[in-house]
C-alpha positions as CSV (number, residue, x, y, z in Angstrom):
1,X,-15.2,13.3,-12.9
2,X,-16.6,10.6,-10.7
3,X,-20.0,9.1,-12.3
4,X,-21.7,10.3,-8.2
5,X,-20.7,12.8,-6.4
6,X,-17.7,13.3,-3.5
7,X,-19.5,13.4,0.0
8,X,-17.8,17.1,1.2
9,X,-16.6,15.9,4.8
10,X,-17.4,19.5,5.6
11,X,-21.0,19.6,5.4
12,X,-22.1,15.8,5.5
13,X,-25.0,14.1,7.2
14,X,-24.1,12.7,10.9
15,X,-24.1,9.2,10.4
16,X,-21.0,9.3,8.3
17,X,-19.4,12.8,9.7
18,X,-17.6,10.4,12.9
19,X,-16.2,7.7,10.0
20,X,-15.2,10.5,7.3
21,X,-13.3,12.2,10.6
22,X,-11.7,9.3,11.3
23,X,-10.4,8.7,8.1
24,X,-9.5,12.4,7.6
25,X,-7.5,11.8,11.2
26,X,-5.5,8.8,9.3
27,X,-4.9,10.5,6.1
28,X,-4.5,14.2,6.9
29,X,-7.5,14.9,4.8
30,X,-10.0,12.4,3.4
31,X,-9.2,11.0,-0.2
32,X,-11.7,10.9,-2.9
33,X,-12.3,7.0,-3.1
34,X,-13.9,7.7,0.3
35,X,-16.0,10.4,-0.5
36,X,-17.1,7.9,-3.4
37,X,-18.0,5.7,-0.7
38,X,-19.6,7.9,1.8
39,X,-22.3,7.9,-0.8
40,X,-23.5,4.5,1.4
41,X,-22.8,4.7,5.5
42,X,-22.8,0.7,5.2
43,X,-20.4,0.4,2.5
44,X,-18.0,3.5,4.3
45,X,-18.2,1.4,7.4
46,X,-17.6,-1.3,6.0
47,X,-14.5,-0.3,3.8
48,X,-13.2,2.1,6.9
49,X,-13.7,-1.4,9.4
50,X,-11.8,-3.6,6.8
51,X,-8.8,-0.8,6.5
52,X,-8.6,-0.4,10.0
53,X,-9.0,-5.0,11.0
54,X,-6.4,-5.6,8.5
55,X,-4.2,-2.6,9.7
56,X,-3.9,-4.5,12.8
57,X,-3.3,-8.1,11.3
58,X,-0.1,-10.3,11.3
59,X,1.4,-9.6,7.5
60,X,2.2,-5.9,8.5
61,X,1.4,-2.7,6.6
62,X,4.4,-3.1,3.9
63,X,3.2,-6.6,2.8
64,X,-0.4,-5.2,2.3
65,X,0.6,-2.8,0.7
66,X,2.7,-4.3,-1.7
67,X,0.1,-6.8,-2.5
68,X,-2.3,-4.0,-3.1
69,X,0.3,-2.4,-5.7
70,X,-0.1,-5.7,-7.4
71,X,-4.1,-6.2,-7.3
72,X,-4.6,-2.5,-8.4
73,X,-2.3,-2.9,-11.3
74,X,-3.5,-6.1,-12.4
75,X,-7.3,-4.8,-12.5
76,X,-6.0,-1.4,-14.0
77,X,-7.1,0.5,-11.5
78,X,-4.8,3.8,-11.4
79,X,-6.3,5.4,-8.1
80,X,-5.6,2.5,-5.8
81,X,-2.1,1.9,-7.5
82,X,-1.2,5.8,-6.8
83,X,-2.6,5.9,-3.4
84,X,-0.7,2.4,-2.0
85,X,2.6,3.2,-3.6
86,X,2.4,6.0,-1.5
87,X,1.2,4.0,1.4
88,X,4.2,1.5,0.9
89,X,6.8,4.0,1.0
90,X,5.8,5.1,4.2
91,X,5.5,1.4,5.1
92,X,9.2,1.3,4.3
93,X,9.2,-0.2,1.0
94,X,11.0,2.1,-1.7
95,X,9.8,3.3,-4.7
96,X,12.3,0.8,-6.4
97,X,10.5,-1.9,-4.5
98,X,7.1,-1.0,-4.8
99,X,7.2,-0.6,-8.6
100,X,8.5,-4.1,-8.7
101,X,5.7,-5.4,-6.6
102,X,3.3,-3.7,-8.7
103,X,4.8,-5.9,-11.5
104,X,4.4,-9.0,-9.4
105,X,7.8,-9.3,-8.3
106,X,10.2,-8.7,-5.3
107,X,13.5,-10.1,-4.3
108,X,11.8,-11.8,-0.9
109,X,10.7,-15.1,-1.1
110,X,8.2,-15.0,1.1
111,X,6.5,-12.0,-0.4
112,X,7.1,-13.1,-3.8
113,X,4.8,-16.7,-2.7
114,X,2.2,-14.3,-1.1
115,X,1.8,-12.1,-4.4
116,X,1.7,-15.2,-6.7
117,X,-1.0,-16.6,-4.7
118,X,-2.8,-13.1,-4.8
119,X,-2.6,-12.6,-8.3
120,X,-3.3,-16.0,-9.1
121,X,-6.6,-15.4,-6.6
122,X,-7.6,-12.5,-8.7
123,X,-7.0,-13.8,-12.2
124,X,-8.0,-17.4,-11.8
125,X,-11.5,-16.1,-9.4
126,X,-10.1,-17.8,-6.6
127,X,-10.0,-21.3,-8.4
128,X,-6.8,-22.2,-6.1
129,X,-5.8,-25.4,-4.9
130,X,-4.1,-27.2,-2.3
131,X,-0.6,-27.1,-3.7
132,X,-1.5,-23.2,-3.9
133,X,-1.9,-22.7,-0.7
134,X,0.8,-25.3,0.4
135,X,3.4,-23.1,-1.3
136,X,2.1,-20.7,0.9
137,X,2.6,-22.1,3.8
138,X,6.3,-23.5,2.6
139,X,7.3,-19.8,2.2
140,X,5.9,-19.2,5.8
141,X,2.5,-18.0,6.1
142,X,0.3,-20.0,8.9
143,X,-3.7,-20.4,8.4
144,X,-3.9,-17.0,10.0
145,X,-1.8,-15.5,7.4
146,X,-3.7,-17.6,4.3
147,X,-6.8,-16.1,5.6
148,X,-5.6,-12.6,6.1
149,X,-3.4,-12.6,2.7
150,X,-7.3,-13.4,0.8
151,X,-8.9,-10.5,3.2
152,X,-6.1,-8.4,2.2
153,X,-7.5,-9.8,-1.2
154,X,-11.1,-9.0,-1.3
155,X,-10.6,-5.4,0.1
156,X,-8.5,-4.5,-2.8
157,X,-11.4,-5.9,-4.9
158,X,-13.4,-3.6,-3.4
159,X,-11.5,-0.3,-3.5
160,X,-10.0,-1.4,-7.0
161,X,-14.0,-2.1,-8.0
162,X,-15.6,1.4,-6.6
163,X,-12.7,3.4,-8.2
164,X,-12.9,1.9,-11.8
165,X,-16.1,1.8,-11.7
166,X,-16.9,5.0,-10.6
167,X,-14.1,6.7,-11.8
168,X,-13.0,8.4,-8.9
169,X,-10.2,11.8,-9.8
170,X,-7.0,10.1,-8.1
171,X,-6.0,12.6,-5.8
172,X,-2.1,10.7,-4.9
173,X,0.7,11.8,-6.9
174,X,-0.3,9.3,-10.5
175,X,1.7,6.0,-11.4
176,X,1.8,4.6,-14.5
177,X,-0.4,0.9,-14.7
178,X,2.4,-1.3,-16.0
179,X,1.2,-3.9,-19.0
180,X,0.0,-7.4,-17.5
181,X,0.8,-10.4,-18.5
């Protein structure tokens, strides 16, 4: 049970009824991590704005994915790795795929340099360094796509954060958190 309660999107205040519609509109209904966060219109806002920027970005919705498979699994968090695996698959990855990404790995070169750097970001506290983001840009990522690989970054942290934290019920179909190295 989460440690505060699930906003019903049924009978909530107004300033977060048009956001918790919105995000029932782009799930089908609106997932538990969100009624966590509709706890606080800011941080909903903010979470809902950051899905939605991102969702528009240059890495596309299979690469974000895929590094949130990793992030989640890295900082154990079991909602977010349930709920992007099944993100991923309908961003065209399979399930093959996505439990390989969750373990850091993927036959694609240049998603295999984005999801070093990321997991590098999140164990090392973003102590990167030039040659870091160089092999970035070798494997073909631009400054645009450096920036937006580290937003992609600190979003996770923030969905991975509210759902350990508050231990939020995962309401996705549940994937196993694979030992991290």
């Amino acid at each position: 049970m989460a440690y505060v309660k699930l906003i019903d999107p049924a009978s909530c205040a107004s300033p977060i009824k048009p956001t918790l519609d919105r995000i029932a509109g782009g799930f089908g209904v609106v997932p538990n991590m969100f009624k966590a966060v509709a706890n606080s219109p800011a941080a909903l806002a903010s979470m809902w704005g950051a899905f939605g920027a991102l969702s528009t970005g240059s890495l596309g919705a299979r690469l974000g994915e895929e590094l949130a498979v990793a992030i989640a699994n890295v900082n154990r968090c079991g909602y977010c790795l349930a709920a992007h695996t099944v993100l991923g698959q309908k961003a065209g990855a399979s399930a093959a795929e996505m439990a390989q990404a969750q373990a850091g790995h993927t036959a694609d070169p240049r998603t295999q340099a984005a999801l070093d750097f990321a997991l590098k970001m999140v164990r090392d506290r973003a102590a990167v360094s030039a040659d870091d983001v160089a092999a970035l840009k070798a494997a073909g990522f631009d400054d645009e796509g450096v920036v937006e690989i580290i937003a992609h970054i600190a979003l996770n942290l923030f969905t991975n954060y509210i759902n350990v934290a508050l231990d939020v019920p995962v309401d996705f179909p549940e994937v196993a958190l694979t030992p991290v190295a």
